[in-house]
C-alpha positions as CSV (number, residue, x, y, z in Angstrom):
1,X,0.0,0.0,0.0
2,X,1.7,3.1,-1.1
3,X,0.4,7.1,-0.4
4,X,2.0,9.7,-2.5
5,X,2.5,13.2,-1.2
6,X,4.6,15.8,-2.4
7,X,5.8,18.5,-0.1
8,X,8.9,19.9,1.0
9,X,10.8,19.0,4.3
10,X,12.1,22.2,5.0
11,X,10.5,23.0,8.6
12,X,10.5,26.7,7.5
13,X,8.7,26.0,4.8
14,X,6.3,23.8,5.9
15,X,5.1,26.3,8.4
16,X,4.7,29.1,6.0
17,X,2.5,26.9,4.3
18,X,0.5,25.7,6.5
19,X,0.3,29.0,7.8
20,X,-1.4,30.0,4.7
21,X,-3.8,27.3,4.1
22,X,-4.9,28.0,7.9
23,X,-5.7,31.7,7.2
24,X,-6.7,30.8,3.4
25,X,-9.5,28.3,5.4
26,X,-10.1,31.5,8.3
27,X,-10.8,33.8,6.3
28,X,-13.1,32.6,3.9
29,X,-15.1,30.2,6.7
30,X,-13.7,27.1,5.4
31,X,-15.7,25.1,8.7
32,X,-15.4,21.5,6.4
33,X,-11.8,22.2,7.1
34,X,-11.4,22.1,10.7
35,X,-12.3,25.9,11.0
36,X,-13.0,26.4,14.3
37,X,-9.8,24.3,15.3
38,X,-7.7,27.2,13.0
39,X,-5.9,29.9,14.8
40,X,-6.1,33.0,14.1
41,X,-3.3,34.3,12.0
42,X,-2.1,37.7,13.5
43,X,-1.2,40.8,11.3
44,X,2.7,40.8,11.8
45,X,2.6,36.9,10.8
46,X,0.4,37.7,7.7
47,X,2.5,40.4,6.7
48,X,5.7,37.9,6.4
49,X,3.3,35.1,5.0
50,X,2.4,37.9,2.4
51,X,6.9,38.7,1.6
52,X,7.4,35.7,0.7
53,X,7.7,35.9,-3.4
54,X,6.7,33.2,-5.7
55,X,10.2,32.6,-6.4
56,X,11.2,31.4,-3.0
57,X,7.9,28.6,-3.4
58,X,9.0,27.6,-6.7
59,X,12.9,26.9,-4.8
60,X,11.7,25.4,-1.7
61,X,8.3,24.4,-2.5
62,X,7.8,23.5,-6.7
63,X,4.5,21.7,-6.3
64,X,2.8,24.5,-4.5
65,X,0.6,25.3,-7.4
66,X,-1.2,22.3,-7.0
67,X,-2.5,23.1,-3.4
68,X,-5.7,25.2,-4.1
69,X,-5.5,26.9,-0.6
70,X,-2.0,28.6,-1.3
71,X,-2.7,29.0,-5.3
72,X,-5.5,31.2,-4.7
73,X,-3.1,33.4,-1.3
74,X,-0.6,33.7,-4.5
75,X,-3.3,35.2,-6.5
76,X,-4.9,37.6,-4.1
77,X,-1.9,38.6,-3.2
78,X,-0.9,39.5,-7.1
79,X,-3.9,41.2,-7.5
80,X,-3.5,43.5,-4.5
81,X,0.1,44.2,-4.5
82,X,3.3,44.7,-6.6
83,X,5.3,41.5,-7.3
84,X,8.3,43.7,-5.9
85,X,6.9,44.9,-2.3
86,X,8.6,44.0,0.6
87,X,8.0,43.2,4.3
88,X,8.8,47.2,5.1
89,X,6.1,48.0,2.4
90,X,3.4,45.8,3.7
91,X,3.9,46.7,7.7
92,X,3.3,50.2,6.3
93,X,0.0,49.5,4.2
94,X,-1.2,47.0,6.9
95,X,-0.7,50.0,9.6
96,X,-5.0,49.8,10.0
97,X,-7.5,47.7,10.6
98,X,-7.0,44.3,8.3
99,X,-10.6,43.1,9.0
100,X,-11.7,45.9,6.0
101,X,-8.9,45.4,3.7
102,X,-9.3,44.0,0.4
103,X,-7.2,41.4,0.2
104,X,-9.8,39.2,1.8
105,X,-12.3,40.0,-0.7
106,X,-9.7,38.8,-3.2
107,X,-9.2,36.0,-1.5
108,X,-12.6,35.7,-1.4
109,X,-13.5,36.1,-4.7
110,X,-10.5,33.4,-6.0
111,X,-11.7,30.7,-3.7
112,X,-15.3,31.3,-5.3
113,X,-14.2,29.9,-8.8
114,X,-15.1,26.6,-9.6
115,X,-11.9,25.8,-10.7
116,X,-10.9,26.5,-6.5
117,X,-13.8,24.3,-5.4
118,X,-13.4,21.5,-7.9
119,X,-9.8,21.1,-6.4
120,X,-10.6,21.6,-3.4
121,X,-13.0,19.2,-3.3
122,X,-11.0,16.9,-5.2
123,X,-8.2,17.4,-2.4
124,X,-10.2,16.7,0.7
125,X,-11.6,13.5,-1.3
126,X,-8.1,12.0,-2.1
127,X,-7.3,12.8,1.7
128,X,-10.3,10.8,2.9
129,X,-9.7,8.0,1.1
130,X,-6.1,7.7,1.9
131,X,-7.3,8.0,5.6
132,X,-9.9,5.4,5.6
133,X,-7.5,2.6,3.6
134,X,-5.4,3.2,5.8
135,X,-7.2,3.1,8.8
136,X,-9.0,-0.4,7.2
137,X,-5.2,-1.8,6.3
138,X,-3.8,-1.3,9.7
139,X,-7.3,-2.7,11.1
140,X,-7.3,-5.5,9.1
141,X,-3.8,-6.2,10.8
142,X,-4.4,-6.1,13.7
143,X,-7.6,-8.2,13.3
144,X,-5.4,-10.6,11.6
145,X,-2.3,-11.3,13.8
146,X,-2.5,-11.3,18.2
147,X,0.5,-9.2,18.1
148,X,2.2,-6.6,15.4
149,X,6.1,-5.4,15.2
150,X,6.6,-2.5,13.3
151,X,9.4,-0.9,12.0
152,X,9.8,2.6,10.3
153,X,12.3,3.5,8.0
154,X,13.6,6.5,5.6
155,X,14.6,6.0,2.3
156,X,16.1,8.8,-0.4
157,X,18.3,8.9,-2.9
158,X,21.9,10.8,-2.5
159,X,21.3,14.4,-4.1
160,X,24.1,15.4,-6.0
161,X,25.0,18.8,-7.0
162,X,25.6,18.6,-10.3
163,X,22.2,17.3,-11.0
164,X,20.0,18.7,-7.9
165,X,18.2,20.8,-9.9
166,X,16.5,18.1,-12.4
167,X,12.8,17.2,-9.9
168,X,11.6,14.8,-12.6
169,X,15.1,13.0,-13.0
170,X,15.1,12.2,-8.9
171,X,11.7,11.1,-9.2
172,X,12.1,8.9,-12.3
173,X,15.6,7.2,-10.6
174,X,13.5,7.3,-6.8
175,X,10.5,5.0,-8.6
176,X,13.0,2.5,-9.9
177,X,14.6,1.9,-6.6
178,X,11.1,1.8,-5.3
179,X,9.7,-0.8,-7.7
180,X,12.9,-3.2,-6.6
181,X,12.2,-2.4,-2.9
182,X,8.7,-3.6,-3.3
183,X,10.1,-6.3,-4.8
184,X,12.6,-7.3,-2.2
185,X,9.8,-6.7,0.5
186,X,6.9,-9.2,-1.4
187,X,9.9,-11.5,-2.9
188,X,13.2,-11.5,-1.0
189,X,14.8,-14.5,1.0
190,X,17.3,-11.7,2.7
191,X,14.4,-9.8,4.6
192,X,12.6,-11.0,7.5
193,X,8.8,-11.9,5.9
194,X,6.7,-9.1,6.8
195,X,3.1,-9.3,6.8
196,X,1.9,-5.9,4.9
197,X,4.0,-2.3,4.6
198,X,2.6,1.1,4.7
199,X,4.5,4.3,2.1
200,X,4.6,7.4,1.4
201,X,6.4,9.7,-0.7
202,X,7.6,12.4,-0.4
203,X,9.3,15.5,-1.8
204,X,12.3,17.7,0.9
205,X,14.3,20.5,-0.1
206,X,17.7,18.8,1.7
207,X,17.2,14.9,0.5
208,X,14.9,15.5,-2.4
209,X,12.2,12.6,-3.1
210,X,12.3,10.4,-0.5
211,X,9.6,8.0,1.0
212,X,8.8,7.0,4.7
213,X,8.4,3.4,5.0
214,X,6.6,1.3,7.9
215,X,6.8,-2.6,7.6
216,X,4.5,-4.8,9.3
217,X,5.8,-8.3,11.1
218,X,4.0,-11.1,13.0
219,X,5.0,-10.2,16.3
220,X,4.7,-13.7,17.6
221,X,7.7,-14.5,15.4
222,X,9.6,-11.2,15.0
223,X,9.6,-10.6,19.0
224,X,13.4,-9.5,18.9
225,X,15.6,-6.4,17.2
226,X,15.4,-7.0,13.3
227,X,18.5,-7.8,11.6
228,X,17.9,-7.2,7.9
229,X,20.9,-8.7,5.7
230,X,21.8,-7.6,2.1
């Protein structure tokens, strides 16, 4: 059973975008979305949210554009101000009240396109379903075998500088070492014989595409430390 995700690792990053998506949700009374669980996303944290140029995303974050939530802050925020403003500029236009100002009603008014909703929707679909297979796999487990032994493990592929640049190229090399892995887990006489094996990849600014791993054992065989050989 394999998830795919694509974000990036970066803990800076990660926060700035889930930042976004939170006051993205806020403002425009996202409630399907957890809404009254959101915090509220004070003016000085909005105002650095709102510096941060499309540039940076596309370095640290190249997938952004398919996360509706921070597609349609990138939007509003090109309608409402210069591609060149800077922190010092905002603090000095967000000097009032930010309840009237009108970047919410552009963020209002992208979120309103079907294009928005149609992803969005698609978006919180996709994360249900992965949820609830999940959810059934691991249950199904558990139903299946007295006791479980799990063991977690990273897996990337050494970046290299002369080639760090090329996304597709890692993630083209990444699926081929995948595909043998799976192999090795269903197939292989040097692993211990698992039982079932959770995955997700994923996309870091540091390692590149890289993919979390947990494997499942029978816990009333696999009781000790796992040695895996080869």
């Amino acid at each position: 059973m394999t998830k795919f995700t694509y974000i990036n690792e970066t803990s800076d990053t990660l926060s700035d975008l889930k930042y976004i998506r939170e006051f993205v949700r806020r403002a425009i009374g996202d409630k399907r979305s957890g809404f009254n669980n959101i915090p509220v996303i004070r003016k000085p944290k909005l105002i650095r949210l709102l510096s941060i140029t499309e540039e940076e995303l596309n370095e640290y974050a190249p997938y952004y554009s398919f996360d509706p939530w921070i597609k349609a802050f990138i939007s509003a925020k090109n309608r409402c101000f210069s591609p060149m403003v800077t922190e010092w500029d905002l603090k000095r236009w967000f000097r009032g009240s930010i309840d009237e100002d009108f970047f919410i009603d552009a963020l209002k008014y992208f979120t309103s396109l079907d294009d928005f909703k149609s992803s969005a929707n698609r978006l919180r679909k996709a994360q249900k379903k992965r949820e609830n297979s999940t959810t059934d796999y691991i249950n199904a487990l558990v139903n299946k075998y007295s006791r479980l032994t799990v063991v977690r493990i990273d897996l990337h592929v050494k970046n290299s500088l002369f080639n760090a640049n090329y996304v597709q190229d890692f993630l083209d090399i990444i699926k081929v070492h995948w595909s043998n892995m799976r192999r090795d887990l269903n197939e292989s006489k040097c692993l211990p014989r698992n039982v079932g094996f959770i995955s997700s990849l994923e996309l870091g600014h540091a390692v590149g595409f890289h993919i979390h791993l947990m494997v499942f054992f029978d816990g009333s065989i696999h009781q000790e430390a796992l040695i895996w050989q080869g």
